[in-house]
Structure formats: structure tokens, C-alpha cells
Biopython code that builds the backbone (N, CA, C, O; Angstrom):
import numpy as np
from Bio.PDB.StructureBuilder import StructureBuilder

atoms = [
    (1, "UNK", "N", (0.815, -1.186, 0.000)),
    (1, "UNK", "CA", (0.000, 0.000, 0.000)),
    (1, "UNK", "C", (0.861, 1.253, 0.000)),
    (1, "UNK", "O", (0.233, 2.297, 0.177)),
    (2, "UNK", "N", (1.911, 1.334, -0.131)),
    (2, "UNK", "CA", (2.544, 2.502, -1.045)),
    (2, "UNK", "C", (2.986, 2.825, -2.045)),
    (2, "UNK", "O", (3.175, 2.040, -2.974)),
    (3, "UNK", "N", (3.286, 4.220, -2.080)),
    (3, "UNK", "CA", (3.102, 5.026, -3.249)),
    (3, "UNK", "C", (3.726, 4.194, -4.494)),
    (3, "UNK", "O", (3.563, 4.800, -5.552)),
    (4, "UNK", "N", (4.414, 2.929, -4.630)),
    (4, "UNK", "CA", (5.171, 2.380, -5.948)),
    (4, "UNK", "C", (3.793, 1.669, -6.423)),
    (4, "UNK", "O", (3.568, 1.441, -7.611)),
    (5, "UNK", "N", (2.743, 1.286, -5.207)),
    (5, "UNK", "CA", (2.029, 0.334, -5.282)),
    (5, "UNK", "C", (0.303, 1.246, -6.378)),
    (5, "UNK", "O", (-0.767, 0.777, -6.764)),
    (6, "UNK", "N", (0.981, 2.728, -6.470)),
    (6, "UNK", "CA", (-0.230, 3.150, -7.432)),
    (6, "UNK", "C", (-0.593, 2.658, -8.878)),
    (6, "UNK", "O", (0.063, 2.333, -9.868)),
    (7, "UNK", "N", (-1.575, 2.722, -8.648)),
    (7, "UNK", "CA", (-1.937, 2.407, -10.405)),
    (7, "UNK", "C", (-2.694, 3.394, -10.981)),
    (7, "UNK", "O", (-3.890, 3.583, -10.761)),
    (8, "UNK", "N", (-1.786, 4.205, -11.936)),
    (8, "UNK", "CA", (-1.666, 5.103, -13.249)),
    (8, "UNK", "C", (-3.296, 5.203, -13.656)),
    (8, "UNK", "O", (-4.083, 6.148, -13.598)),
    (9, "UNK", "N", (-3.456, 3.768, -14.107)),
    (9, "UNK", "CA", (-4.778, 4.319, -14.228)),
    (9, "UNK", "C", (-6.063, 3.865, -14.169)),
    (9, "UNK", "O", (-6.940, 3.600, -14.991)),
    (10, "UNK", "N", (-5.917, 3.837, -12.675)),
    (10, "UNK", "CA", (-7.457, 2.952, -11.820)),
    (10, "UNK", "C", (-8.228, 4.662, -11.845)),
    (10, "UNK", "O", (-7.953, 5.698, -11.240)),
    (11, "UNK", "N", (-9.209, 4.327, -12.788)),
    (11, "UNK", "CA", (-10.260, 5.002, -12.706)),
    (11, "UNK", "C", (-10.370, 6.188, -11.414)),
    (11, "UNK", "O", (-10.269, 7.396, -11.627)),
    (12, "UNK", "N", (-10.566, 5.660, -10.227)),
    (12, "UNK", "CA", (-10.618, 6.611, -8.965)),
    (12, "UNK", "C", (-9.473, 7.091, -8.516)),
    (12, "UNK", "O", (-9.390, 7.652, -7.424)),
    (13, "UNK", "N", (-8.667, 6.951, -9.163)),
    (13, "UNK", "CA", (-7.294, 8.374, -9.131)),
    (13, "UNK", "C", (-7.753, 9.295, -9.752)),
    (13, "UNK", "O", (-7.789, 10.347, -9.114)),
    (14, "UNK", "N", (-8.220, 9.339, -11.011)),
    (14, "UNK", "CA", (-8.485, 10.230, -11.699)),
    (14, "UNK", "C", (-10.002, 11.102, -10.644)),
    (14, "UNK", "O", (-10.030, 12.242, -10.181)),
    (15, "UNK", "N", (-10.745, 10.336, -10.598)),
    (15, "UNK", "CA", (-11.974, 10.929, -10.124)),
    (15, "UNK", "C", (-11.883, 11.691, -8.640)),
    (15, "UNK", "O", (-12.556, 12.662, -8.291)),
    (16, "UNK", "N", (-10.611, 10.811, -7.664)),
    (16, "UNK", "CA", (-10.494, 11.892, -6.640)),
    (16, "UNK", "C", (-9.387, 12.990, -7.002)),
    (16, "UNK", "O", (-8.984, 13.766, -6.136)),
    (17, "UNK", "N", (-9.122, 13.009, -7.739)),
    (17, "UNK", "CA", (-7.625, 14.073, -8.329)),
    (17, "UNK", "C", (-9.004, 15.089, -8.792)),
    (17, "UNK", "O", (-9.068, 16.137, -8.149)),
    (18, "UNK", "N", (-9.796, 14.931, -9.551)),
    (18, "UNK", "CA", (-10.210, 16.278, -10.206)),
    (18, "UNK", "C", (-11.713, 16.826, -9.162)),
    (18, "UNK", "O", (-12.277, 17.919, -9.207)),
    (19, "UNK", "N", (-12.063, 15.552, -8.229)),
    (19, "UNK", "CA", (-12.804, 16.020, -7.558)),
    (19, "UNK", "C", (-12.852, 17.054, -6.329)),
    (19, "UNK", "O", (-13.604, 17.876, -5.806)),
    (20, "UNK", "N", (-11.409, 16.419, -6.186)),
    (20, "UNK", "CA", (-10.927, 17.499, -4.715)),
    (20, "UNK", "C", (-10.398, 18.986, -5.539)),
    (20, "UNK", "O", (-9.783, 19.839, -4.899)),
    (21, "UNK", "N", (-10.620, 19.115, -6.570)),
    (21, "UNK", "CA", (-10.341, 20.163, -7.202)),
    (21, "UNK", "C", (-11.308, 21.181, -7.697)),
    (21, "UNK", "O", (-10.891, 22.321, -7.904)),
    (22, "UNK", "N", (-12.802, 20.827, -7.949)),
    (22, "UNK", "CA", (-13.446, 21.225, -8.018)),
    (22, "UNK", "C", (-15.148, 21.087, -7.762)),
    (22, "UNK", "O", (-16.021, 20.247, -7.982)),
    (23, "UNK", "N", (-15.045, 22.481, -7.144)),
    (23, "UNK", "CA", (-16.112, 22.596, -5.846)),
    (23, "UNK", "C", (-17.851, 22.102, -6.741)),
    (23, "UNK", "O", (-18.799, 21.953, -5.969)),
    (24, "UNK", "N", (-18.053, 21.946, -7.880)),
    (24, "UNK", "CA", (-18.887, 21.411, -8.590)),
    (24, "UNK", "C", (-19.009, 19.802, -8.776)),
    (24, "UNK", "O", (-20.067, 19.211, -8.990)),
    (25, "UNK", "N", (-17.764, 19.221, -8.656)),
    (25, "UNK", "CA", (-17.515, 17.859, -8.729)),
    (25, "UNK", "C", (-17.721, 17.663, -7.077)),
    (25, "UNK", "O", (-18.581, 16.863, -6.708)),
    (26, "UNK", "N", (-16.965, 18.363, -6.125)),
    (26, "UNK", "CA", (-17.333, 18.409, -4.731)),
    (26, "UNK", "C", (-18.948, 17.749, -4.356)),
    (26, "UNK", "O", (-19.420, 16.670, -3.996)),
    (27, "UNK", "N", (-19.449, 19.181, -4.704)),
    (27, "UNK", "CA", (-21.150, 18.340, -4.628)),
    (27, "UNK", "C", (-21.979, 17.192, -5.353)),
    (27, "UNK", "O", (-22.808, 16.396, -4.913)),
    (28, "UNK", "N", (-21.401, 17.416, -6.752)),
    (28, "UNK", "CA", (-21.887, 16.223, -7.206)),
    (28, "UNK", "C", (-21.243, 15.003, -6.253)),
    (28, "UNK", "O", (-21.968, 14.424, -5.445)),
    (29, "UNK", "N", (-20.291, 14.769, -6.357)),
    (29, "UNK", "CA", (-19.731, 13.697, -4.840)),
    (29, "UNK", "C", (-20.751, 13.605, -3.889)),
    (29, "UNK", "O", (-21.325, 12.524, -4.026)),
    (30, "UNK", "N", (-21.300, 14.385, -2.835)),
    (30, "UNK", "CA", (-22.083, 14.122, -2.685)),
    (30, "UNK", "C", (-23.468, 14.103, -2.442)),
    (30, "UNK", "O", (-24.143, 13.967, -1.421)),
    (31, "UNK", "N", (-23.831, 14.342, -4.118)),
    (31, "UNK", "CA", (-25.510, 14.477, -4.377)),
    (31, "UNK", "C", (-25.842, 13.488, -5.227)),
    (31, "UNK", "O", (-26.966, 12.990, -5.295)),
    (32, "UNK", "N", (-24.976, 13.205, -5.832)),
    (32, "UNK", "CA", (-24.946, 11.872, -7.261)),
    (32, "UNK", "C", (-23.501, 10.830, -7.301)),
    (32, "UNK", "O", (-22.824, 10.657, -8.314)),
    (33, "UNK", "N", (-23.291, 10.348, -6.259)),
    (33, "UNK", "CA", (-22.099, 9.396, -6.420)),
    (33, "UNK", "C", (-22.020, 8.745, -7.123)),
    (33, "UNK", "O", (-20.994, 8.516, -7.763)),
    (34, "UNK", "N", (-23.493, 8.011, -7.303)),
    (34, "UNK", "CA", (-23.345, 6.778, -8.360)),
    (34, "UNK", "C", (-23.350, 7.067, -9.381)),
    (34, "UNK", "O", (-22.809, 6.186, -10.049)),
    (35, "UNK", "N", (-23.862, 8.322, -10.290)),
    (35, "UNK", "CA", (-23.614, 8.804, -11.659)),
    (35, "UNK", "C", (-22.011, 9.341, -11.796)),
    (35, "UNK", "O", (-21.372, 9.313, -12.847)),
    (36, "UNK", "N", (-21.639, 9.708, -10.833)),
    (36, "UNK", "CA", (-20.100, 10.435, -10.512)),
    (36, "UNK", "C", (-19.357, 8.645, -10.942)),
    (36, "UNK", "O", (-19.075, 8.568, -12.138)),
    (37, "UNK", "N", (-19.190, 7.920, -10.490)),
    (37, "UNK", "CA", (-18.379, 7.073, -10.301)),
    (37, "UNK", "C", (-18.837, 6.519, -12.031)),
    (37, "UNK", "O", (-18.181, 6.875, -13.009)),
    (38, "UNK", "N", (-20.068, 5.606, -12.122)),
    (38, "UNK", "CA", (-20.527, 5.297, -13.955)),
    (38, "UNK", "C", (-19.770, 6.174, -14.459)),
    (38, "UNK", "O", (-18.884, 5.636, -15.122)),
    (39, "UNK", "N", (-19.684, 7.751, -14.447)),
    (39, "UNK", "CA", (-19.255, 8.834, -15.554)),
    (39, "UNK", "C", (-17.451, 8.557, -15.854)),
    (39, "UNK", "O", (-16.861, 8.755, -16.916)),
    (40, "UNK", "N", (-16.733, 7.931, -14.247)),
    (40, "UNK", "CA", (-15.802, 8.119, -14.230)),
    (40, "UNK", "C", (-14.733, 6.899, -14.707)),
    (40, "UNK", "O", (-13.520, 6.845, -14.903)),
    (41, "UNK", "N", (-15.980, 5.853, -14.790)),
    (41, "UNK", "CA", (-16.047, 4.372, -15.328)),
    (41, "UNK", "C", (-15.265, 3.854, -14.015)),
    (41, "UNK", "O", (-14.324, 3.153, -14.387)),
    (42, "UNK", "N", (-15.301, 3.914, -13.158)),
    (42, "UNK", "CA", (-15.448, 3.113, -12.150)),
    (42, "UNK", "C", (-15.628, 1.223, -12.133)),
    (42, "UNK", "O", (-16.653, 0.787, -12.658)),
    (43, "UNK", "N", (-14.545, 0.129, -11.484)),
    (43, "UNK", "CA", (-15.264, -1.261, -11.524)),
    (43, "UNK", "C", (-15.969, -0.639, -10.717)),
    (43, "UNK", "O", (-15.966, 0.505, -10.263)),
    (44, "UNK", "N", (-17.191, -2.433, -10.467)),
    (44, "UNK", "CA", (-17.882, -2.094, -9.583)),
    (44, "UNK", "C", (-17.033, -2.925, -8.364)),
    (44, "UNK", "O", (-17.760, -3.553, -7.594)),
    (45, "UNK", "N", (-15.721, -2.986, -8.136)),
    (45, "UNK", "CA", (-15.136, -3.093, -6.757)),
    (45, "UNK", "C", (-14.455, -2.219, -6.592)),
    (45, "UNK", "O", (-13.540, -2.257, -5.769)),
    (46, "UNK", "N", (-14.664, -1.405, -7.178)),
    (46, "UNK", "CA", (-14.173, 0.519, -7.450)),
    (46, "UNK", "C", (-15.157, 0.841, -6.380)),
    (46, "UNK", "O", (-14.849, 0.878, -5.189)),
    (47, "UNK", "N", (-16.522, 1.106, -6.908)),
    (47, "UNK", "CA", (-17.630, 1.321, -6.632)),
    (47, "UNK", "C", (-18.155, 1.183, -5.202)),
    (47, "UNK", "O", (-18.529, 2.061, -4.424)),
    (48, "UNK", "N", (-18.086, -0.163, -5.052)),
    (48, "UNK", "CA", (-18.354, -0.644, -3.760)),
    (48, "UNK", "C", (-17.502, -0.298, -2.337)),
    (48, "UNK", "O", (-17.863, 0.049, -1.212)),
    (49, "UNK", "N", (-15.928, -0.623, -3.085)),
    (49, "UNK", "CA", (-15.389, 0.254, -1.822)),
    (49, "UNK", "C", (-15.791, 1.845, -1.674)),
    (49, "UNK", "O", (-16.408, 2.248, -0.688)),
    (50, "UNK", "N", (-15.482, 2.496, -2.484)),
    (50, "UNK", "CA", (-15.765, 3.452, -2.552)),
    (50, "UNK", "C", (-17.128, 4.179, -1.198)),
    (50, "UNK", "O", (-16.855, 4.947, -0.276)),
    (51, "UNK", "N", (-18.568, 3.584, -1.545)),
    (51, "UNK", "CA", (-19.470, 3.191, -1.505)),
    (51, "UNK", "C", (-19.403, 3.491, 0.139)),
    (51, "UNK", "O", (-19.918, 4.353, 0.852)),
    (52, "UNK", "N", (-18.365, 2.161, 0.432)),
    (52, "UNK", "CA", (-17.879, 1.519, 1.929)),
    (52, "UNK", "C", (-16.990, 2.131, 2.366)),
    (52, "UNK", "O", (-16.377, 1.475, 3.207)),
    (53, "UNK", "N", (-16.562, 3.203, 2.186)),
    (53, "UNK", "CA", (-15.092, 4.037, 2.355)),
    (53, "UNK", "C", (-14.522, 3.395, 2.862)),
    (53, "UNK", "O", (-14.168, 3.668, 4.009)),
    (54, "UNK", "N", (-13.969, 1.625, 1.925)),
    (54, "UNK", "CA", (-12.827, 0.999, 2.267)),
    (54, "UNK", "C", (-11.484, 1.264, 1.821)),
    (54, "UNK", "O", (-10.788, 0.951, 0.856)),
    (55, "UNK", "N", (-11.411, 1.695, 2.477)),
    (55, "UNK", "CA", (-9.858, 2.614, 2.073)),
    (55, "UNK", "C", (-8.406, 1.481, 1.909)),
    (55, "UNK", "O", (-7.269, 1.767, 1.534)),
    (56, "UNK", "N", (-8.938, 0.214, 2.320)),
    (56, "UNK", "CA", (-7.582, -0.671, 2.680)),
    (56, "UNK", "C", (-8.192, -1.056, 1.138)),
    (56, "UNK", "O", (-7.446, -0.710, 0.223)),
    (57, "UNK", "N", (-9.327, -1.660, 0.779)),
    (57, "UNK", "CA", (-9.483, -2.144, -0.646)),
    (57, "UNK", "C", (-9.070, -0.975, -1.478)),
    (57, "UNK", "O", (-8.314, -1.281, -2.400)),
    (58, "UNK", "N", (-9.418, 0.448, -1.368)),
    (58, "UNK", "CA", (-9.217, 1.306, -2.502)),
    (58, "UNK", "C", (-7.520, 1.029, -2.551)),
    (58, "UNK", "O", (-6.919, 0.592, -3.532)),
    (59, "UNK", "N", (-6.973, 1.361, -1.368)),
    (59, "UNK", "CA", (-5.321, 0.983, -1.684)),
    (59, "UNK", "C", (-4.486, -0.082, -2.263)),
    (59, "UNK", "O", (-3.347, -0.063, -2.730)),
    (60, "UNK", "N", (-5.587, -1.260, -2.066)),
    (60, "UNK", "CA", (-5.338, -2.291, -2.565)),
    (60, "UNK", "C", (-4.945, -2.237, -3.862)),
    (60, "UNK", "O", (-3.823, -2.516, -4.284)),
    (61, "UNK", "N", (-6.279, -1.719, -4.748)),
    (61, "UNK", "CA", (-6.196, -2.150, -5.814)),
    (61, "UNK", "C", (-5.328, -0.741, -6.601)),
    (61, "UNK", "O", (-5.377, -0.647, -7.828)),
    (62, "UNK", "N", (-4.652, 0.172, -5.872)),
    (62, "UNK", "CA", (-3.598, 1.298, -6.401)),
    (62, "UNK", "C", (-4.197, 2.734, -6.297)),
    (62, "UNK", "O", (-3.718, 3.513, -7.120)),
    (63, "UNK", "N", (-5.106, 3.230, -5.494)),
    (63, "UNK", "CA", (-5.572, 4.304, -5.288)),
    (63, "UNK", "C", (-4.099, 4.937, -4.471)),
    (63, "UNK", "O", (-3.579, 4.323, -3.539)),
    (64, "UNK", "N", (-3.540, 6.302, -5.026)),
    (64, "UNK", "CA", (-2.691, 6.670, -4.487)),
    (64, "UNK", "C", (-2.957, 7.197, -2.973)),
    (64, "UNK", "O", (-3.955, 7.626, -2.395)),
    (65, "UNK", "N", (-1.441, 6.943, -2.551)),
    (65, "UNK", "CA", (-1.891, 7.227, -0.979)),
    (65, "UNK", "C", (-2.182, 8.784, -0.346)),
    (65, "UNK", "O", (-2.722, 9.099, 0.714)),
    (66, "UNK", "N", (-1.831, 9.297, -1.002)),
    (66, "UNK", "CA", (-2.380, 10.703, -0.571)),
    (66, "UNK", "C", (-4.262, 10.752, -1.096)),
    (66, "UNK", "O", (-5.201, 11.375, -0.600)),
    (67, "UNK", "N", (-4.229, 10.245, -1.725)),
    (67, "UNK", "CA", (-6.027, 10.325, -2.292)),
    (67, "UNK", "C", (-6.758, 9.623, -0.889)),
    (67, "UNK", "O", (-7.948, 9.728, -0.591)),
    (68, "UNK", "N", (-5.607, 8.816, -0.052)),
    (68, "UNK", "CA", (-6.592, 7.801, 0.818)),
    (68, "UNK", "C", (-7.341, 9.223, 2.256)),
    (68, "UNK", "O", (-8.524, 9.354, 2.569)),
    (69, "UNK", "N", (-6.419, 9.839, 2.676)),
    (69, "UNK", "CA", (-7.239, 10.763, 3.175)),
    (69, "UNK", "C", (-8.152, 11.443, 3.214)),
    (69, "UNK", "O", (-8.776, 11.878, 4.182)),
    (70, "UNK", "N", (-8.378, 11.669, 1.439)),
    (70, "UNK", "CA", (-8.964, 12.894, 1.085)),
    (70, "UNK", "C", (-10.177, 12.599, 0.765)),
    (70, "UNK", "O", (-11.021, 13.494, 0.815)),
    (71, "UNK", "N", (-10.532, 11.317, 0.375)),
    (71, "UNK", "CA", (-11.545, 10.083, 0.273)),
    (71, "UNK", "C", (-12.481, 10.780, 1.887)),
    (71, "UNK", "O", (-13.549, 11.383, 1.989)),
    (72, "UNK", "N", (-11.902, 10.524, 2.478)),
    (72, "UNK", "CA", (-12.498, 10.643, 4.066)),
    (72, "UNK", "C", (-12.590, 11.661, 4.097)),
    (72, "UNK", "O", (-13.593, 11.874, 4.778)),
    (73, "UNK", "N", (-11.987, 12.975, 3.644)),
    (73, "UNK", "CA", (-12.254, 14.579, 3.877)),
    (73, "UNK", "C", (-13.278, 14.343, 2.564)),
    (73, "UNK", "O", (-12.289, 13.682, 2.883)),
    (74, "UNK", "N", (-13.741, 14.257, 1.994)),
    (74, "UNK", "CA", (-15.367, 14.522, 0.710)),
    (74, "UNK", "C", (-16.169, 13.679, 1.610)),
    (74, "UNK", "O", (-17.283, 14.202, 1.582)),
    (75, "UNK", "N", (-16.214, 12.637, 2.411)),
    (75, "UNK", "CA", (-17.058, 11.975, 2.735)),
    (75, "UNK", "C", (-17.502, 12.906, 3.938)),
    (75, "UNK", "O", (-18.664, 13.304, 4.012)),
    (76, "UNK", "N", (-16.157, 13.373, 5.255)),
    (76, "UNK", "CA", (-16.847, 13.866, 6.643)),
    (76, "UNK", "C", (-16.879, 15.400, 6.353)),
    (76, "UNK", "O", (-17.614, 16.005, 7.133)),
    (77, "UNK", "N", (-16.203, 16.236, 5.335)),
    (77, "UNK", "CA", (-15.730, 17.655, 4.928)),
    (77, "UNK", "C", (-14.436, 18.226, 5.215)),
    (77, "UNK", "O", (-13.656, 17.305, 5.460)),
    (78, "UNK", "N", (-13.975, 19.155, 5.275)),
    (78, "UNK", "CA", (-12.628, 19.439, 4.882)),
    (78, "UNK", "C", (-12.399, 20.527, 6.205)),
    (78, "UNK", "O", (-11.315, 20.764, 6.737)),
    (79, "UNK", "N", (-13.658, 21.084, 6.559)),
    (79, "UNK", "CA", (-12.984, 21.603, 7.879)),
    (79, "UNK", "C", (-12.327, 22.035, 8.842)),
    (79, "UNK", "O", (-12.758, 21.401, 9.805)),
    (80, "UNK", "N", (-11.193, 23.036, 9.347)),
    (80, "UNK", "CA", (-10.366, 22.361, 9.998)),
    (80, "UNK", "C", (-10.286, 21.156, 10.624)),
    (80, "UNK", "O", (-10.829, 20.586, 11.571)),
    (81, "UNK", "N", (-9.409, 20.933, 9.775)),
    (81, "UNK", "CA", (-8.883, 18.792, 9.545)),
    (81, "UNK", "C", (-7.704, 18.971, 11.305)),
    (81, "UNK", "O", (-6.951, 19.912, 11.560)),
    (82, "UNK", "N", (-7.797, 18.532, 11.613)),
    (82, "UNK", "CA", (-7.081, 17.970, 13.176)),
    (82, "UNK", "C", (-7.560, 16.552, 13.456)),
    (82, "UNK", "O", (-8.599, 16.062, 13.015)),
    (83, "UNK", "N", (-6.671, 15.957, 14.243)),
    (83, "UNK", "CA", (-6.523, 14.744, 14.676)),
    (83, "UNK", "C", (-7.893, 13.939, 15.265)),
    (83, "UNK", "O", (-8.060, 12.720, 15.304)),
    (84, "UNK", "N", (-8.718, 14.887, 15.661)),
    (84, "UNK", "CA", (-10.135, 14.978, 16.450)),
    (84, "UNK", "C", (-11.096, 14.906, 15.386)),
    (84, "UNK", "O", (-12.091, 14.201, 15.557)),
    (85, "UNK", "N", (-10.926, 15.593, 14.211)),
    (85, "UNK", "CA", (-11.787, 16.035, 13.323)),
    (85, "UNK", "C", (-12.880, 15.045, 12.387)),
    (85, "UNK", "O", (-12.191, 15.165, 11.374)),
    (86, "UNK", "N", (-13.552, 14.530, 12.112)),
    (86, "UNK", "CA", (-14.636, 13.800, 11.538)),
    (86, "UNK", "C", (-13.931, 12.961, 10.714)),
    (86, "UNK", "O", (-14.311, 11.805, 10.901)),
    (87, "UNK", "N", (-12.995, 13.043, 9.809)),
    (87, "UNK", "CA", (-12.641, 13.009, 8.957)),
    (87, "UNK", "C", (-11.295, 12.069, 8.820)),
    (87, "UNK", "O", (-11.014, 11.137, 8.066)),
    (88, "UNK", "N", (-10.387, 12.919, 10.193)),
    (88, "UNK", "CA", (-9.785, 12.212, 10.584)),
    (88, "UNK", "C", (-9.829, 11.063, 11.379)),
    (88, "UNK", "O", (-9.145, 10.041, 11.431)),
    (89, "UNK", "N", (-10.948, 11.546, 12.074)),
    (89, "UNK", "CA", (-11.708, 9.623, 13.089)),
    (89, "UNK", "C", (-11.760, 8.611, 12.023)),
    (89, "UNK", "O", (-11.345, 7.454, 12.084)),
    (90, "UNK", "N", (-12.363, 9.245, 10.980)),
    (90, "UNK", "CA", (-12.929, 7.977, 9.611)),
    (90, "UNK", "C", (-11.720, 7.418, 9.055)),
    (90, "UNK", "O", (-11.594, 6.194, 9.008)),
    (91, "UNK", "N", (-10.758, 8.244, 8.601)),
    (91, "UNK", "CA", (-9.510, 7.676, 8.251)),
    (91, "UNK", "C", (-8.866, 6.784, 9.116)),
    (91, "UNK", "O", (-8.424, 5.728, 8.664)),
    (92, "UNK", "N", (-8.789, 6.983, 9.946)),
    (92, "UNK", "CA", (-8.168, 6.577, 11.398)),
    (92, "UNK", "C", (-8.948, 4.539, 11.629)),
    (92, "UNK", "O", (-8.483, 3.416, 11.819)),
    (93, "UNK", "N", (-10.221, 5.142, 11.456)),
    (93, "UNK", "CA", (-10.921, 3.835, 11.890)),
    (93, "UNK", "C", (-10.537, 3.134, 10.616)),
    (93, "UNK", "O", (-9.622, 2.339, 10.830)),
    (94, "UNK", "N", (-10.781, 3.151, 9.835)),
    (94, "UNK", "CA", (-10.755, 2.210, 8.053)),
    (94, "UNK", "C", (-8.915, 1.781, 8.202)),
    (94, "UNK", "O", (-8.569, 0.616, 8.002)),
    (95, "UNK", "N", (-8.138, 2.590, 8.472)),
    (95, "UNK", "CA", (-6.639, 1.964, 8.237)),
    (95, "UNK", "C", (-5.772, 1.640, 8.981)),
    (95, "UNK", "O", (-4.734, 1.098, 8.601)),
    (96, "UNK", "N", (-6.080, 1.951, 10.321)),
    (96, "UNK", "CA", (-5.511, 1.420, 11.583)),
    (96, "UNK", "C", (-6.105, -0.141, 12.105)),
    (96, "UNK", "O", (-7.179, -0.713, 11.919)),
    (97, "UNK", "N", (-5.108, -0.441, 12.695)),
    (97, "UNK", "CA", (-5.524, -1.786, 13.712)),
    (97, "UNK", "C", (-6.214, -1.403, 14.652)),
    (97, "UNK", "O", (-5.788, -0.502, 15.375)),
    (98, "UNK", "N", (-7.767, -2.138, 14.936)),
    (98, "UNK", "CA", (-8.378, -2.248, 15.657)),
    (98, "UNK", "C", (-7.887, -1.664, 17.287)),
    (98, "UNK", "O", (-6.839, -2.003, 17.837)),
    (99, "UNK", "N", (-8.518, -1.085, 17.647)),
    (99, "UNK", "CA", (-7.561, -0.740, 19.071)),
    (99, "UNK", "C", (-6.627, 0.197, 19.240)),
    (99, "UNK", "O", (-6.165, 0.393, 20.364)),
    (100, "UNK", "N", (-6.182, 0.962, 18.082)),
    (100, "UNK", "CA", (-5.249, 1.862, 18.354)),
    (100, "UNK", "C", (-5.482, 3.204, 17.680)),
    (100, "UNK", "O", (-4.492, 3.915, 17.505)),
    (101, "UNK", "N", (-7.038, 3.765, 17.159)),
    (101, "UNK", "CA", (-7.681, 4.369, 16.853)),
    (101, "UNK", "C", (-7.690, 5.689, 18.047)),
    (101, "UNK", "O", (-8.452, 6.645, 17.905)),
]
sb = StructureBuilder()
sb.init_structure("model")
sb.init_model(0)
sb.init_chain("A")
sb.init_seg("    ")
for serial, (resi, resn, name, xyz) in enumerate(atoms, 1):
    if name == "N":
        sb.init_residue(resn, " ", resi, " ")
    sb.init_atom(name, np.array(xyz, "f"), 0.0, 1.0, " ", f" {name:<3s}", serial, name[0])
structure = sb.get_structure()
């Protein structure tokens, strides 16, 4: 699950690269995910993690690792982001070992 381990071109690189970029794709994220993800041709084990903000599957299959945060900032918001912050709990819970959250 690092950065050698990205893949160029799994669909949801592209879709969180231009989404965290623009505040129109922002909402569509989340008002229409499932047309967002079809548009972006997404698998559907794209999809599903996604879906599941499984962040260990999105890494799996080469979602770069800086995208794995940011996944969790569109899902809880962007906020001041701190260790406490919504966003960061969600990240925290999906990629850590049980217990040390």
C-alpha cells in the first residue's frame, strides 16, 4: 500500500484528483455518487469500496496514498482537519488496527 504500489490508471485516481479540485464535482460527490463514479467508469469493486469508504481495498487495488485521506475529507468535509476532526476519526478507523484508533 505505497506510493510504488499506485496504479496510473485505476479510474478513482483520476476521479479523486479532479474532484478534490473542483467545488462542482465536490457536490456532485455528494448528491450523485453513483452517476459520478458510472461517468468516471469506475469497476464495480471501485464502486463498492468506494461506496464503503474501504480505504484498505481502494489501496489495494492502487488508489494513491495521498487520495486515501482525502476520500475521508469529501465523505466527513474538509474543515479544519485535526486529529479529532470527523474526517480524521474515519480515516483513522478504516486503516488502523483495531484498538489503536
Amino acid at each position: 500500500m505505497g506510493i510504488m504500489d499506485t496504479d496510473r490508471t485505476l479510474p478513482t485516481n483520476t476521479l479523486i484528483f479532479e474532484v478534490r479540485r473542483d467545488r462542482k464535482l465536490v457536490e456532485r460527490f455528494a448528491n450523485d455518487l453513483e452517476g459520478l463514479m458510472t461517468q468516471y467508469g469506475l469497476s464495480d469493486v471501485e464502486k463498492k469500496a468506494l461506496r464503503e469508504i474501504d480505504l484498505k481495498t481502494l489501496a489495494g487495488l492502487g488508489l494513491h496514498p495521498y487520495f486515501l485521506p482525502q476520500v475521508s475529507r469529501l465523505f466527513k468535509g474538509t474543515g479544519y482537519n485535526h486529529n479529532e476532526s470527523a474526517a480524521a476519526r474515519l480515516y483513522a478507523s478504516k486503516m488502523l488496527a483495531p484498538g489503536k484508533t
